[in-house]
C-alpha positions, 0 to 999 in steps of 0.5 A: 500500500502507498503511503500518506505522503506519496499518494498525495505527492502522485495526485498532485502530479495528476492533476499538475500541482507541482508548487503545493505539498502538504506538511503535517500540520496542513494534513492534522488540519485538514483532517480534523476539519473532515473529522468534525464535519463528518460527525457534527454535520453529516459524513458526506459533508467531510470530502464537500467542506475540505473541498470548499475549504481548497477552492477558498485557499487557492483563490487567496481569499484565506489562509489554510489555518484561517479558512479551516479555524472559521469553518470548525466554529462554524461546524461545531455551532450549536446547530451547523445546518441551520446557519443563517436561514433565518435571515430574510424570514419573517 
């Protein structure tokens, strides 16, 4: 079996990445927001969230560490799923 580190390294390639790579503090991150999703939300919104979570890291609008911090306290909210559909009710 391939290990961590060198499967991430061959998809990279796939997908012609070759100025990113994940150190161990990005992967414990990344993980553990996929962790909490998955148990505070639903598992299918693990893959969904780390996925939103790379398209607002690549495009610079935050940090790893930053966009990973505000989506955790977003997810372990008091109720997740119900974040701001009370707006614009009445």
């Amino acid at each position: 079996m391939t290990d961590l580190s060198t499967w991430l390294d061959r998809a990279a390639a796939e997908l012609g990445i070759t100025d990113a790579r994940l150190d161990n503090n990005d992967i414990h991150t990344l993980l553990d927001l996929a962790r909490d999703c998955a148990h505070e939300v639903e598992r299918t919104a693990a893959p969904l969230t780390t996925y939103l979570l790379g398209v607002a890291v690549g495009r610079g609008i935050e940090t790893l560490g930053g966009a990973a911090a505000r989506v955790t306290e977003l997810v372990l909210a008091d109720d997740p799923t119900d974040a701001g559909s009370s707006e614009g009710s009445a």
